[in-house]
N, C-alpha and C positions, 0 to 999 in steps of 0.2 A: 572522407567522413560524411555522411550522409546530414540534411540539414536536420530530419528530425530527431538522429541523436542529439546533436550537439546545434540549440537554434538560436538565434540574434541573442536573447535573453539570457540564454543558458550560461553564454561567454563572459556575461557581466555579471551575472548574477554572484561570486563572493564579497564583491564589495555591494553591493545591492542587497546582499542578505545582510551582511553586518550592518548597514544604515538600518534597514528595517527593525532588526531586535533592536539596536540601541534607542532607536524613536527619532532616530535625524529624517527617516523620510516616512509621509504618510499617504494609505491607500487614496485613490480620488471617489471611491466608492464606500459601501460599508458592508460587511458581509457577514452571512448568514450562514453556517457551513452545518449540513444535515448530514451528521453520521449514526444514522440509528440503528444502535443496537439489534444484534436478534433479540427475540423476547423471551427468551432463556438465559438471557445473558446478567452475569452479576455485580460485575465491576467495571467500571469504565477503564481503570488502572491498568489492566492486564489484556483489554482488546486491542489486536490488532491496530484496527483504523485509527482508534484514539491516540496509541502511543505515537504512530506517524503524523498527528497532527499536532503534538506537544508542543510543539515552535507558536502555532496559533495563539495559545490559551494567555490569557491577560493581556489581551489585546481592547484597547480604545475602541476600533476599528474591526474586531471582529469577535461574533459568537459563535461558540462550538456546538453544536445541539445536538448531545447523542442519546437521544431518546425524548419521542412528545413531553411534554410538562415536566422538564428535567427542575428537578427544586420542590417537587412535588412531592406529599407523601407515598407511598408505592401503592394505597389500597387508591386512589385517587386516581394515579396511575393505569391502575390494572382495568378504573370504570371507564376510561377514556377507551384501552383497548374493546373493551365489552363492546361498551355504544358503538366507535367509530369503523370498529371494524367488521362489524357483525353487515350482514345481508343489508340490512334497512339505513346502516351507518344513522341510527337515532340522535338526532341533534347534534349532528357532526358542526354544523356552524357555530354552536357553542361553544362549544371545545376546543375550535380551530385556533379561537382568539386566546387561548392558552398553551398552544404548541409551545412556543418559545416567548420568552419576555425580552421587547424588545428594550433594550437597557443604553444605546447608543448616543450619545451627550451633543450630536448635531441634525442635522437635516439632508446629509448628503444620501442621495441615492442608494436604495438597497440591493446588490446581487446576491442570489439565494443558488449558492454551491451542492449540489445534490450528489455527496460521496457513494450512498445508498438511496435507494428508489421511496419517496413520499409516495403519497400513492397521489393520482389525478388532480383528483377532487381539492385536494389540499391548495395543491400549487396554483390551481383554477380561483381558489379562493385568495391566495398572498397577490396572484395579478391583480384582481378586483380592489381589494385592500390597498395594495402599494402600486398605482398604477405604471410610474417610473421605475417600476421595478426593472431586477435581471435574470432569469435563471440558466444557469448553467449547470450541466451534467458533467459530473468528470469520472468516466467507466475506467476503472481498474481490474476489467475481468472480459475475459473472452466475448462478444455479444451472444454468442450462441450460447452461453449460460443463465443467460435474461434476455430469451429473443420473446418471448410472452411482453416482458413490460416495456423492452423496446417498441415492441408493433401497436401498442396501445399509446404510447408517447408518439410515436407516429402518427397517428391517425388526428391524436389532438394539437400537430403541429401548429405554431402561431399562437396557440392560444397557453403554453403551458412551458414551455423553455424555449431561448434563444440561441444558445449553443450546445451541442453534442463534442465532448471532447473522448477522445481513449487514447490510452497508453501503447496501442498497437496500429504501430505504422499501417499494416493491410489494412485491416479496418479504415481507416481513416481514409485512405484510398477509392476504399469499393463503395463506403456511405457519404462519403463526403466531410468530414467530422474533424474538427480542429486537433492537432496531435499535441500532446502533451510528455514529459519525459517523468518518470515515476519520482515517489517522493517517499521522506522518511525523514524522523528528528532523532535526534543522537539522542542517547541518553549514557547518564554520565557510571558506566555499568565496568567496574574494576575484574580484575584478577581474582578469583576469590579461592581459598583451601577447603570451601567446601563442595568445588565441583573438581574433579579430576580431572585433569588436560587429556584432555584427546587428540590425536594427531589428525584426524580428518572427523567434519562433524556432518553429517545428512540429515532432515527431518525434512518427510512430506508422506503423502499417500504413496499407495503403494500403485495402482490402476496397472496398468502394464509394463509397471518399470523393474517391479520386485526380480524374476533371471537376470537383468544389469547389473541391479544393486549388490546382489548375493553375489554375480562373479566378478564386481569391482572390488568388492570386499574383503573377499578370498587373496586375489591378486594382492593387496596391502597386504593385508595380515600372515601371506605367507611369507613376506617378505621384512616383518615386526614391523611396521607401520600399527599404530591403537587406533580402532575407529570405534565411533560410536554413531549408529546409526537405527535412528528412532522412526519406523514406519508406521503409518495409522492403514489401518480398514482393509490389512490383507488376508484373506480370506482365512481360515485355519487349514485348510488342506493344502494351501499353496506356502505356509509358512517353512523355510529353511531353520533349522536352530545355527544359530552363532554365538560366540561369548559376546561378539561386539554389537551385537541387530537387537533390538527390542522392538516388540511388536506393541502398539496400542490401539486403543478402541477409540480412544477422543484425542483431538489435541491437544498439547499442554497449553498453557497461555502464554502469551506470544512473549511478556518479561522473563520469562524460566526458557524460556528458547535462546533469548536473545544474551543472556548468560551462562548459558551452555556454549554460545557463540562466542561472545567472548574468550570462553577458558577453554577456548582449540586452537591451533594452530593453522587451520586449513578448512575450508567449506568446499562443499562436493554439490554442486549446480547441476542435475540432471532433469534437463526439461520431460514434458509428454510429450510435445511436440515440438515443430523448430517455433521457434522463437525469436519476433522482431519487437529488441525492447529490452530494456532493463529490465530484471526477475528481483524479487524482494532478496534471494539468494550473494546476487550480486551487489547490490544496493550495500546487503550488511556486509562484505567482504570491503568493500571501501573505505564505509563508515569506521568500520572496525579497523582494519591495519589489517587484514589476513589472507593468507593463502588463497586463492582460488582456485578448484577445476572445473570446468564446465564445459556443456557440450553447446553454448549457447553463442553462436558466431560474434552477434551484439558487440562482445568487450573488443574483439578484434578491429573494432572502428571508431573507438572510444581513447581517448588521451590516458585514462586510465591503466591501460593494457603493458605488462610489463611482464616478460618472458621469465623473468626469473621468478616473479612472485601469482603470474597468473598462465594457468594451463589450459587452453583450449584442444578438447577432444572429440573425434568423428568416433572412437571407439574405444574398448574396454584396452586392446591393445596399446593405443596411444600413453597410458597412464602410467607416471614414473616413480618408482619410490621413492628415487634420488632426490627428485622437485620433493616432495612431504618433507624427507629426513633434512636436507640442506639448513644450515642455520643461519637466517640471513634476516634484514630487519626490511620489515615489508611498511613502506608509506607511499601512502596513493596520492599526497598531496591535501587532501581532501580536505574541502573550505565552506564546508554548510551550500554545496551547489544544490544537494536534494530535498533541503530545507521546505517544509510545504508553503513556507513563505514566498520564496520565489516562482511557486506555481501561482497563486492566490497573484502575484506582482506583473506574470504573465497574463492573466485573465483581467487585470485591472487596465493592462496597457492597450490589450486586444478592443475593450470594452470605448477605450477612449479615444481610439482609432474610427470605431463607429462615428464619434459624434461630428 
């Protein structure tokens, strides 16, 4: 097993999480966790990032900030985007001091967690402000997806973050970059009669995976395996018709995903590419109690990994329907290790190593 799956922390981390929620241990820092929103975005409720940060929220010890001047009214709001982000960024230093309200009841040292990219200027400005400050990057996406705001965070090295962490072992590697193991908060999401059980559930883009999907899909369904498998943004001429495949234009939100998840019996993990690292795919097969197949080596070096209840595949061939159909009670053990508390617990202990 590889150290960055599974690292010094990771091993301790369920009783380390339970201290945590309960309040028997507290951070040695105070933190500032920037998840901001895209600016189309409506509800904190239903993103993504937020919900994996839900273990955070009512924290002594830490603020969630998913969006500049969150508490603010939205027309307020929208003058912060006008000014701040506009070409001239007009009285960006005014406004700065309104990004977040610092609300923390001591004096201990502040790390400013950057889930999503502040922009420079900002973070240039919380060093000045909090000169003890800490900022940390924690990438949960390919670099080559934000090699723009990487190379600009480069360039104002020393001056604008302390650490660069990501979720992908190579990365970490080729840049130098502290490795992190992904993260995610349970949420307490039942059985429900108004979504119908599917026996395998997929949801993602479509990019070059859609001839896999159509002939993993086939293979089940000719074999009555129910899938339900919701693709976004594949082309209209490349669409297959199925009774099980829905085609969309946007994503649903990530709470109507993660109930759909729940009410399946089985999640189908089919990367774009190989994959070094927990996928959100896998994360919720844990979380949840379910099925897995995936072509993601990953679980194969993971304590998780359980042949009966987890299928790793190099091909459409590999895929059995017997594993689907089998009725068998799937637990991973699983003990709040992906908790985003125990990341935030790992950056507190790395931070205190420094001193």
């Amino acid at each position: 097993m590889t150290r960055s799956i599974v690292n010094d922390y990771t091993l301790q981390a369920p009783k380390a999480c339970r201290d945590y929620l309960s309040g028997l241990m507290k951070f040695k820092y105070n933190y500032v966790v920037f998840n901001w929103l895209m600016p189309n975005a409506q509800s904190i409720e239903d993103d993504y990032y937020a919900i994996c940060l839900r273990d955070l929220e009512n924290r002594e010890d830490v603020i969630v900030n998913h969006f500049p001047l969150q508490g603010h009214p939205r027309f307020i709001r929208n003058l912060y985007r006008l000014f701040v982000n506009s070409r001239w960024r007009i009285g960006a230093r005014f406004w700065y001091q309104y990004v977040f309200k610092n609300t923390f009841k001591d004096d201990k040292p502040i790390c400013f967690v950057c889930i999503r990219y502040p922009s420079l200027y900002y973070l240039q400005y919380l060093k000045k402000k909090y000169p003890n400050c800490k900022v940390v990057v924690l990438s949960r996406d390919l670099l080559k997806a934000h090699m723009e705001e990487f190379q600009k965070y480069q360039l104002a090295n020393g001056t604008v973050y302390d650490y660069w962490m990501s979720y992908d072992e190579d990365e970490c590697k080729k840049y130098g970059f502290k490795h992190f193991d992904e993260f995610e908060s349970k949420l307490p999401i039942t059985i429900s009669k108004d979504y119908p059980i599917a026996d395998v559930f997929f949801t993602g883009r479509a990019k070059d995976r859609l001839p896999r999907l159509v002939e993993i899909y086939d293979k089940l369904a000719q074999q009555g395996v129910k899938c339900l498998f919701l693709i976004m943004s594949a082309p209209k001429e490349t669409q297959v018709e199925r009774e099980g495949i829905r085609y969309i234009d946007k994503p649903i939100s990530y709470a109507e995903m993660l109930r759909m998840t729940v009410n399946s019996n089985c999640l189908l993990d089919l990367n774009q590419e190989e994959c070094v690292g927990y996928t959100s795919r896998i994360l919720e097969a844990i979380i949840y109690n379910k099925k897995l197949i995936t072509d993601n080596a990953t679980i194969l070096r993971t304590k998780y990994y359980n042949p009966h209840y987890t299928l790793y595949i190099k091909s459409t061939e590999d895929i059995k329907a017997e594993f689907v159909k089998e009725k068998i009670e799937v637990d991973y053990h699983y003990d709040n290790e992906f908790s985003p508390l125990n990341r935030i617990a790992l950056i507190d202990k790395m931070l205190l190593a420094e001193r």
